[in-house]
C-alpha positions in Angstrom: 47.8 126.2 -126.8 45.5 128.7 -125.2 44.3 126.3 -122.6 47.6 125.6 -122.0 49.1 129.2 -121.0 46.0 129.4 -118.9 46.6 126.5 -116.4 50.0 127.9 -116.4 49.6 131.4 -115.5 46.8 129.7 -112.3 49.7 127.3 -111.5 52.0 130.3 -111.2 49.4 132.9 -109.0 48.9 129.3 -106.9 52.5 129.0 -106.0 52.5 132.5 -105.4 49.6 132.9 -103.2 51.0 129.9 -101.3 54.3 131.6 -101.1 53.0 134.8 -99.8 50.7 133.2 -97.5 53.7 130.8 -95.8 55.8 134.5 -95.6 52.7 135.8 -94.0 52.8 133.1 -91.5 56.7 133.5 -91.1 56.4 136.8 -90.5 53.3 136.8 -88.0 55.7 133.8 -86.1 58.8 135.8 -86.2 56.9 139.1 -84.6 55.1 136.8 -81.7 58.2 135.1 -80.6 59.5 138.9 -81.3 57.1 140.2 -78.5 57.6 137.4 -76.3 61.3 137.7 -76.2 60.6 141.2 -75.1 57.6 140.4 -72.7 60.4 137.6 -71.2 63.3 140.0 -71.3 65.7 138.9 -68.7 68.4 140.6 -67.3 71.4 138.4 -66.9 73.7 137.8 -64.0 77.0 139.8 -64.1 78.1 140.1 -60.7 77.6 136.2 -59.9 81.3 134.2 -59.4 83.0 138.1 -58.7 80.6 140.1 -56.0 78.8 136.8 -54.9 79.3 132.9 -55.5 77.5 131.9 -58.9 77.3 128.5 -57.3 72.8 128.3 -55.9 74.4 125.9 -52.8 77.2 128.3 -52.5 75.4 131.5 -52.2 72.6 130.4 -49.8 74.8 129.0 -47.5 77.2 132.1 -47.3 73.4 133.7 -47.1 72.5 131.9 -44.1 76.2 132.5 -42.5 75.8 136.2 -42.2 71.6 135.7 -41.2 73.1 133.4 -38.5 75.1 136.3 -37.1 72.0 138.7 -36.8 69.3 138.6 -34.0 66.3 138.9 -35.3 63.9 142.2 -34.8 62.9 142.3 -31.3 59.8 144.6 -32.1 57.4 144.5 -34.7 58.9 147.7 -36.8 57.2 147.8 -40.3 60.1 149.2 -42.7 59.2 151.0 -45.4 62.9 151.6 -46.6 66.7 150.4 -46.7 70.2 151.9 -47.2 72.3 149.0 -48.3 75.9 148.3 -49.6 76.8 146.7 -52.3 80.0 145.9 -52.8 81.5 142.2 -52.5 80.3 139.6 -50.2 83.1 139.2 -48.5 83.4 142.7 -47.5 79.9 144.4 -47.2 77.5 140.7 -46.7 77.9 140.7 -42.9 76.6 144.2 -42.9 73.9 143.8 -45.4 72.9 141.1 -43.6 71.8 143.5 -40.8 69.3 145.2 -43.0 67.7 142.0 -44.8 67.1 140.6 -41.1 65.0 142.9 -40.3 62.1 141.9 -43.3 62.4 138.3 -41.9 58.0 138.2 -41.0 57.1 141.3 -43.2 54.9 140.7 -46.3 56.1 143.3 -49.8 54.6 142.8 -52.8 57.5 144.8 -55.0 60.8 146.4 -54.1 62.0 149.1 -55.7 65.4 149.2 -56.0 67.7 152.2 -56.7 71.2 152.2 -57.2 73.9 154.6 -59.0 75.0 154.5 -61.9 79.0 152.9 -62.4 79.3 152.3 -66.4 76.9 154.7 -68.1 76.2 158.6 -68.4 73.1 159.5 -68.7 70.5 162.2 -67.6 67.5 161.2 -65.2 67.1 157.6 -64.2 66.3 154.3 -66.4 63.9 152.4 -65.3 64.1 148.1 -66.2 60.6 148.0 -67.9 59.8 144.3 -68.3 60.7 141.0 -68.0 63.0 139.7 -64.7 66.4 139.6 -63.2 68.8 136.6 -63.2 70.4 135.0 -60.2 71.6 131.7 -59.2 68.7 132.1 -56.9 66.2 132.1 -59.8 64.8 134.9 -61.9 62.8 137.7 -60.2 60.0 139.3 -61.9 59.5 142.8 -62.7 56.6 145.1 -61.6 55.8 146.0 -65.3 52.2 148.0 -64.7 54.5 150.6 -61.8 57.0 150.2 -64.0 55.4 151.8 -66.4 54.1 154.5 -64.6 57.3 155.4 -63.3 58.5 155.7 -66.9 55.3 158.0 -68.2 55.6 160.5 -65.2 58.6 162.6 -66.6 60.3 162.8 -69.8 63.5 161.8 -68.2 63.0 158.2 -66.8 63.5 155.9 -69.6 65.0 152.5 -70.3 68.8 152.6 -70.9 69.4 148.9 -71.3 73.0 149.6 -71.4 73.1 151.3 -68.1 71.6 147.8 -66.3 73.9 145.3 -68.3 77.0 145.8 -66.1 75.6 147.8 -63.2 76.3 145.1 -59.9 74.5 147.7 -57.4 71.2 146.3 -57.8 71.7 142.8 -58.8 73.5 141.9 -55.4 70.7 143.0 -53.1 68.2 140.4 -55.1 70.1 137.0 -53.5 69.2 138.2 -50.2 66.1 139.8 -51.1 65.3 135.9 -52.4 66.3 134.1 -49.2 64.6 136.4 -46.7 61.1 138.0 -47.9 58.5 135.5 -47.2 55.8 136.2 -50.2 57.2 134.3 -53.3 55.7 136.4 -55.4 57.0 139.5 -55.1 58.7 141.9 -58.0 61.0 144.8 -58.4 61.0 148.0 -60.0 64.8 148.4 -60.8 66.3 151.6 -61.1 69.5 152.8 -62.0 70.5 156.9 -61.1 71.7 159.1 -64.0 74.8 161.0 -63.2 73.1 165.0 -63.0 72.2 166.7 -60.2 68.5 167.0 -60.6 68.2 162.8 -61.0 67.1 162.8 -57.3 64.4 165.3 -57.7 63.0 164.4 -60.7 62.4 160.7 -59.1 61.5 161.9 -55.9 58.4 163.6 -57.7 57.5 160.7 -59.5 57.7 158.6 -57.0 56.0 160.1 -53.9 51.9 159.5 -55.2 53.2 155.8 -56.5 54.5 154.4 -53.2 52.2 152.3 -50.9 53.0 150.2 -47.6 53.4 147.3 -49.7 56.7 149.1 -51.0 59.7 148.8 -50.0 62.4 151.0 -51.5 66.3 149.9 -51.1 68.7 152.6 -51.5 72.3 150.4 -52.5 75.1 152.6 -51.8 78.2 152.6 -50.3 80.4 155.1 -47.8 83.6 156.6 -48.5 85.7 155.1 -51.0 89.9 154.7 -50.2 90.4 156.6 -47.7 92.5 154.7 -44.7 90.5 153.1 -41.9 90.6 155.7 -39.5 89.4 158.7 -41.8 86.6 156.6 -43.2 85.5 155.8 -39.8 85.3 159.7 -39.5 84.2 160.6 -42.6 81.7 157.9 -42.2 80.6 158.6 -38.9 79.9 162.3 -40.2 77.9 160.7 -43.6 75.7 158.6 -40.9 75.0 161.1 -39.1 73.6 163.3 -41.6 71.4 160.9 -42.8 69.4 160.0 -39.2 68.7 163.5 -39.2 66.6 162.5 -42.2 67.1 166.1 -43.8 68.4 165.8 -47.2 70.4 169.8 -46.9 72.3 168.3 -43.8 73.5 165.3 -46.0 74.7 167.6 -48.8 76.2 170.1 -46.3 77.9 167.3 -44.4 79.0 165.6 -47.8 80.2 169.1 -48.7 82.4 170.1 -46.0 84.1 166.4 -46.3 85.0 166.9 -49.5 87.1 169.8 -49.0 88.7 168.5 -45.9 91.2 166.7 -48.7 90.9 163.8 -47.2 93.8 161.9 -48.5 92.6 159.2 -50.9 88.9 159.9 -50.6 87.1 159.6 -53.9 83.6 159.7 -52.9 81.6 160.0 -49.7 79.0 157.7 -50.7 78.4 157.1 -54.1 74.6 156.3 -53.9 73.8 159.5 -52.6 71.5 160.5 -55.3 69.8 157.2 -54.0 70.0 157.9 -50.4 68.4 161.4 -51.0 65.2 160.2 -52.7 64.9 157.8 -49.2 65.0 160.8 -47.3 62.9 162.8 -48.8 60.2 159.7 -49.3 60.5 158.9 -45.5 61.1 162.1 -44.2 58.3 161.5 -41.6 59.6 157.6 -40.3 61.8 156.7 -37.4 65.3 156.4 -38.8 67.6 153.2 -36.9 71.2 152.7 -37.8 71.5 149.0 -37.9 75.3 148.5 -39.1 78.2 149.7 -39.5 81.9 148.9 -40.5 84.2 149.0 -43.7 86.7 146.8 -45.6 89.1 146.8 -43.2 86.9 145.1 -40.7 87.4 142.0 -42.6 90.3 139.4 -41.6 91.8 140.4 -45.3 90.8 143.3 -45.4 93.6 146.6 -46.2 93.1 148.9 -44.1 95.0 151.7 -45.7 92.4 152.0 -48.5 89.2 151.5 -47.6 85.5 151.1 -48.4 82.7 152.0 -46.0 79.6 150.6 -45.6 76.5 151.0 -43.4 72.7 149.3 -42.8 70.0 151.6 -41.9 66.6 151.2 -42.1 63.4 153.8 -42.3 60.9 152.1 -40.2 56.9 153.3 -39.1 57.3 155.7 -35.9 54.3 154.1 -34.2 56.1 150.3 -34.0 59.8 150.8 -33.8 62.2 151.5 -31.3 59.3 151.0 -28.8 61.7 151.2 -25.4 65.9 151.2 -26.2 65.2 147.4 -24.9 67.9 145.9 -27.5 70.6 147.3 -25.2 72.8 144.2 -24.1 75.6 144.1 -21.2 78.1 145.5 -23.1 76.4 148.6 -24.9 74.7 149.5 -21.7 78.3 149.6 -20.2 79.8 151.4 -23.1 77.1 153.9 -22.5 77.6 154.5 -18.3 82.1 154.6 -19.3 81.0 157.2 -22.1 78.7 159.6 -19.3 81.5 159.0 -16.6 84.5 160.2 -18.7 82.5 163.2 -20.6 81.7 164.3 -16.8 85.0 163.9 -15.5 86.8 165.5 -18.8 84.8 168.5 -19.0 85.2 169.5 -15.1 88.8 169.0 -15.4 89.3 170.9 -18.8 85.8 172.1 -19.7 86.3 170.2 -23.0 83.7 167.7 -24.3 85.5 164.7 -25.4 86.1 162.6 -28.6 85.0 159.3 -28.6 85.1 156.2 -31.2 82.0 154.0 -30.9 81.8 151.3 -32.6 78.6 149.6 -31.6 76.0 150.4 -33.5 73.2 149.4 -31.5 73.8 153.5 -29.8 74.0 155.1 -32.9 70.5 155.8 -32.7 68.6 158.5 -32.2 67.1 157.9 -28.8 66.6 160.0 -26.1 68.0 159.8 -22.9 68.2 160.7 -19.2 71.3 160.9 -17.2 71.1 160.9 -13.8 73.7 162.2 -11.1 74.1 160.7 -7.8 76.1 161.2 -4.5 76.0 158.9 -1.7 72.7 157.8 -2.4 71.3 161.3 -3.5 70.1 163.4 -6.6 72.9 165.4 -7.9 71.8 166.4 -11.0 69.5 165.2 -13.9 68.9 166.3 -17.1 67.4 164.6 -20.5 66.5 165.0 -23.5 63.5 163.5 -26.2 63.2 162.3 -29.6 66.4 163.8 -30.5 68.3 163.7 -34.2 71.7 162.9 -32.6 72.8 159.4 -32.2 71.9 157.8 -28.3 75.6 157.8 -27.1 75.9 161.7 -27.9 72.8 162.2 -26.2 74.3 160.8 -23.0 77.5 162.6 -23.5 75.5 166.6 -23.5 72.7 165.0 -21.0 75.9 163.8 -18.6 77.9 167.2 -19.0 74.3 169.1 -18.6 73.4 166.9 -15.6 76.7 167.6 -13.7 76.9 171.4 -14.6 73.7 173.0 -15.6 70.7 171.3 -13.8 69.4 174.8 -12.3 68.8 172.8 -8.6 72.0 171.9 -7.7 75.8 173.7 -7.9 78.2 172.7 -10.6 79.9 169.6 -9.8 83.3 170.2 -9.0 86.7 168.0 -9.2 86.6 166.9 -5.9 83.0 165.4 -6.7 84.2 163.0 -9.2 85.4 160.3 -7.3 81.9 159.8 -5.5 79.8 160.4 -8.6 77.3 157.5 -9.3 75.6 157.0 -13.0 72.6 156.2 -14.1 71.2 156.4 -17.6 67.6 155.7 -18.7 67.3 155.3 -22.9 63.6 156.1 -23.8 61.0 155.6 -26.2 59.7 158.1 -28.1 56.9 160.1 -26.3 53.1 159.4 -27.1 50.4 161.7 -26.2 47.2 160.0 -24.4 43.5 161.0 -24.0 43.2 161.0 -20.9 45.7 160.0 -17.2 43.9 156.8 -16.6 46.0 155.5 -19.6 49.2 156.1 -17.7 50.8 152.7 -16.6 52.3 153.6 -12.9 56.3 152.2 -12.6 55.9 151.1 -16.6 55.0 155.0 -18.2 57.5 157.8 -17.3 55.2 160.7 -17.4 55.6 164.5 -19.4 53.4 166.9 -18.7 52.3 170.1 -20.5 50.2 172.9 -20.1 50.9 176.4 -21.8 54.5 177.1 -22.2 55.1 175.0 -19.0 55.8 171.2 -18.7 57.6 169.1 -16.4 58.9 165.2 -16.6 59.0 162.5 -14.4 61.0 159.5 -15.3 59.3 155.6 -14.5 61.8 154.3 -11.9 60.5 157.8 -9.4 57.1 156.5 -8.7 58.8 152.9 -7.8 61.6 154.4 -6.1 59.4 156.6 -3.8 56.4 153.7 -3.6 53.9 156.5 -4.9 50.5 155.6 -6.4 49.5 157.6 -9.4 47.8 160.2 -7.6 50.8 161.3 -5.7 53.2 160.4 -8.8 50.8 163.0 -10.8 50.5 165.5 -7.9 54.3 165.9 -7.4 54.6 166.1 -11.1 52.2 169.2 -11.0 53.1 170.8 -8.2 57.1 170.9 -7.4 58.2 170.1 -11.5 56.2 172.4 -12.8 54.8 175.0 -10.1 51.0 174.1 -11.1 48.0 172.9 -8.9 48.6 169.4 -7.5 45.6 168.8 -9.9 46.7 170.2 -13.3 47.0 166.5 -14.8 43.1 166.7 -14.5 42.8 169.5 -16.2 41.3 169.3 -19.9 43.9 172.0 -21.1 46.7 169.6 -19.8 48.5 167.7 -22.6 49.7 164.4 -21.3 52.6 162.3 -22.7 53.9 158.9 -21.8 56.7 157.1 -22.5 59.2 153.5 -21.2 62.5 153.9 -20.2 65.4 151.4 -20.1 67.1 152.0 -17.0 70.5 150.8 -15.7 73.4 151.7 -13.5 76.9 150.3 -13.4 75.3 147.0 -11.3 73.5 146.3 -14.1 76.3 145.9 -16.4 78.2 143.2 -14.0 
């Protein structure tokens, strides 16, 4: 009987041991696929079949429809940062599509992507740690290693999963973002704004020591939100503005001011702009290029008593981009000569400066420009200005008015005048200071020279015009623009800047 309780009490610890070993197991297989559902996380689709076709075939080809309708970068412009819409397709694609063009030969190895915040209320931003992003396109990975670090630099980045679940501003930049950028594997850091004022700060400061030029950051915002067509175009205009100055008080000022204007039906003036102000402040030393803009009512069924605005502008490397205004077609060359001729002949008859709407963004830019003054064949004033932070056509409209009534050699142009006025406007690249005058390029470099408090400009077309060499071109430069010796351009002390210049008249816009 002994023997017998013994072999019973070993059967029982067997079937025990066994037991606790297979729960062992269980558990050990229930943690790993535990971890690896949270190693795989993925972040589905909600915006797919409502902002954007949920159909792969679908969405590339409506993809390649608005790519179609965008010329591809003329210059090799590295761009270190987007301002994107997102709303639907249908209404904001075309004009996304002018940003995402622009990356068509440029290698990224992550995108950071920051968008506001719709659904959730939260402090600080939340950062999508791990795992990927689902489209029809496929899933896109995310940077998990900056990821991280973005989290660990303050106390108020976290992971809210709750505030990515519905949130559409980021997920409809990734489509595009998947047809366009040519390195397959690249990632994104997603990032979704919290709702307090100090959200932008406290990412700008963990951002700016984590950002390389294998970066890209995409700010996904829209404009004004309901107003009618024509106030959005103003309030608009006033919000793009702001931001090429690439100061972040003008944008708040700007946003400020609009606000109590009472707009009727405006709700916001961009609701990114927590977004757009970290891009600023990041790429407050790059070129800033407005590539696109236009709202809802643009579209064939689009309302346009309550609208949405939208707008494409990239933050681009100063040394590559915008290298001579040589985008200018026909018809923005002669939008620019009608806008010069009427701000002349307004402000002699009424000494007003007049209003104009644009529309072609292509001269929102901030370039700098000459406008030059003739009268049967001869100088009647010319006046220009560099590297300015006002868009190219308002440029042309001071430098016309200053040309006609304030170049110091000639006598205001009077009514009379008008009639026989001729226009020409040159659109220049941004100046770059060289080592030394044999760099200068004669009939390619318009010339600035500096020495002291004194400097003096000639524009490329006056050596070709007067068939001067460089040593006369240089000489005149010195002494009649600037009352120096004809030799000053030799001078070690002299600082000597080149720059192109697209010139055209009215016969080049026939």
């Amino acid at each position: 009987m002994k023997k017998f309780l013994i072999f019973v009490i070993f059967i029982i610890v067997v079937i025990a041991a066994v037991l606790i070993f297979d729960k062992n197991e269980s558990m050990k297989k229930e943690n790993s696929s535990l971890n690896k559902t949270k190693e795989e996380l993925i972040r589905e689709p909600v915006a797919a079949g409502s902002f954007y076709p949920d159909s792969k075939e679908e969405l590339e080809n409506i993809i390649d429809n608005y790519m179609s309708e965008v010329e591809p970068p003329t210059s090799g412009e590295d761009i270190r940062a987007l301002i994107v819409p997102h709303a639907g397709y249908v209404y904001s694609g075309q004009v996304a599509a002018y940003a995402y063009k622009t990356l068509i030969r440029q290698e990224i190895n992550t995108v950071i992507l920051i968008g506001p915040s719709h659904h959730e209320y939260f402090e600080g931003a939340s950062v999508y740690p791990k795992g990927y992003y689902k489209t029809p396109l496929g899933n896109v990975e995310i940077d998990k290693d900056l990821a991280k670090k973005i989290i660990d630099s303050h106390k108020k980045i976290s992971f809210r999963e709750n505030a990515h679940l519905q949130e559409h501003s980021l997920e409809v930049q990734l489509p595009f973002l998947q047809k366009i950028l040519p390195n397959p594997n690249w990632k994104i850091v997603p990032i979704v704004m919290g709702n307090t004022p100090e959200a932008a700060e406290i990412l700008i400061n963990s951002l700016k020591n984590l950002i390389n030029d294998n970066i890209l950051i995409i700010a996904s915002s829209d404009l004004s939100h309901y107003p009618s067509y024509e106030d959005a175009k103003y309030s608009d205009h006033k919000v793009i503005e702001a931001i090429l100055t690439g100061k972040t008080e003008n944008l708040e000022i700007v946003i400020a001011q609009l606000e109590k204007e009472n707009i009727s039906n405006l709700q916001t003036c961009a609701c990114g702009q927590q977004a757009i102000e970290v891009i600023m402040s990041l790429m407050s030393d790059k070129n800033i290029k407005l590539l696109k803009y236009a709202n809802s009512g643009d579209v064939e069924i689009g309302d346009k008593s309550q609208v949405v605005g939208y707008a494409a502008i990239a933050f681009m490397d100063s040394a590559s981009s915008l290298q001579t205004g040589s985008e200018l077609n026909k018809e923005e060359r002669k939008r620019l000569l009608e806008i010069a001729q009427e701000a002349v002949e307004t402000y002699v008859k009424t000494g007003k400066k007049p209003e104009f709407s644009n529309g072609l963004s292509a001269i929102e830019r901030p370039l700098g420009a000459f406008v030059t003054l003739k009268k049967d064949g001869q100088l009647r004033g010319c006046i220009g200005a560099f590297e300015p932070k006002i868009s190219l056509y308002q440029v042309v409209i001071e430098m016309a008015i200053s040309a006609a009534t304030k170049d110091s050699r000639f006598y205001p142009v009077i009514e009379e005048e008008l009639k026989d006025l001729e226009y020409e406007i040159s659109v220049l690249s941004p100046l770059k200071k060289v080592d030394s005058w044999k760099d200068i390029e004669i009939g390619k470099h318009g010339v600035q020279v500096k020495q002291g408090l004194r400097s003096g400009v000639f524009l490329p077309q006056v050596a070709t015009e007067n068939n001067w060499d460089l040593d006369t071109f240089m000489s005149v430069l010195c002494a009649q623009k600037i009352g120096l010796p004809v030799d000053c351009w030799k001078n070690p002390e002299t600082d000597i800047y080149v720059f192109t210049a697209q010139v055209f008249g009215e016969e080049d816009t026939k």
